[in-house]
Steps between C-alpha positions, in 0.01 A plus 500: 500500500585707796247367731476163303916464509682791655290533854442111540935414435522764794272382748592117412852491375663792675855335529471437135637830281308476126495726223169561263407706175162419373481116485836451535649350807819424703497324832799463645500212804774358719504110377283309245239352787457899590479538112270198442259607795479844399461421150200317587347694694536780228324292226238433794423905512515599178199211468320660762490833327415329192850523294764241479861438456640453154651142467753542288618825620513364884767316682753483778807632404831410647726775577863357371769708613838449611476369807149320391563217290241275484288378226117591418317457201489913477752662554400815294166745426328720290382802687347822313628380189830401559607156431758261653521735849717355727416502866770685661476642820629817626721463825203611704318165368769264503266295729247455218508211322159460325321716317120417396398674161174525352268633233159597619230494254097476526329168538 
């Protein structure tokens, strides 16, 4: 995964911070298009090296805070093994809005 995943979010998402352990991934993006587009083009990659993304464990997740309000149809995550996370972002982040998880698995 660190060629397949790590290396390739760093040449082709570099304004997009992430976090990943194993097959386990967080993508966090500044609006749903960025999310959507970067989403896809995830599930694109892990094709081309022969895995692909979990469809139940993958979606764009809304990042409901205080001062973001809106509604999503997820608005909460299960990352590592712990359920119902709620996207909230540190001060440093407070301009991410998105976050695109997913579950990597073989084909």
């Amino acid at each position: 995964m660190h060629y397949a995943f790590d290396r390739w979010m760093a040449r082709k998402f570099p304004g997009c911070p992430w976090e990943r352990y194993a097959d386990d991934a967080v993508v966090h993006c500044a609006n749903q298009v960025q999310a959507n587009r970067v989403l896809a083009a995830i599930a694109e990659r892990m094709e081309e090296v022969g895995l692909r993304l979990h469809p139940d464990k993958t979606a764009v997740v809304y990042c409901k805070d205080g001062t973001r309000r809106g509604d999503h149809e997820h608005t909460s995550f299960t990352f590592l093994g712990h359920a119902d996370l709620r996207v909230m972002p540190t001060s440093a982040e407070t301009s991410l809005s998105e976050a695109a998880t997913g579950r990597m698995g073989s084909a």
